[in-house]
C-alpha positions, 0 to 999 in steps of 0.5 A, a space after each residue: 434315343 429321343 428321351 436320352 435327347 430331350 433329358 440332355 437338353 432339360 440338364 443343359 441348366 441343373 434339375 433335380 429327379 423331382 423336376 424331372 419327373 415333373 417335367 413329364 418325359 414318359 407321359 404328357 401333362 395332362 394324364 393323371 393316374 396313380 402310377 405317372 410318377 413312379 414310371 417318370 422317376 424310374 424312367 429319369 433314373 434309369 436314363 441318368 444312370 446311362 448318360 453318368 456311365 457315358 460321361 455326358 451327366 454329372 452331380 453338380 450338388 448333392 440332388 442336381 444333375 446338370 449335362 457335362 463331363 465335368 460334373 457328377 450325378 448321385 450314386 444313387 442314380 448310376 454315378 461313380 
């Protein structure tokens, strides 16, 4: 799954969902329409929640995601 791939490889340093919605997984940067970031947040979510279930994501802080087993993700975003 290439946007599995390209979300592990933005968490190798801590984001938050906002930094990943305005990294722009789905849409390139340069659409703008009312929906953009509602489909990126939901799209990021619903990555997070497979990669947490995986063990590949984990919450480093409450809000940050970085990549790794040893770390946690928000239950909000799937985690445990």
């Amino acid at each position: 799954m290439r946007r599995d791939s390209a979300l592990r490889e933005f968490l190798a340093e801590p984001h938050t969902l906002a930094d990943m919605v305005d990294h722009r997984f789905v849409y390139r940067k340069h659409v703008e329409a009312p929906y953009v970031d509602t489909v990126e947040a939901r799209t990021a979510t619903q990555h997070l929640a497979r990669l947490v279930r995986s063990g590949a994501v984990t919450e480093v802080e409450p809000g940050p995601a970085r990549l790794g087993a040893d770390m946690q993700v928000p239950r909000s975003w799937g985690g445990r």
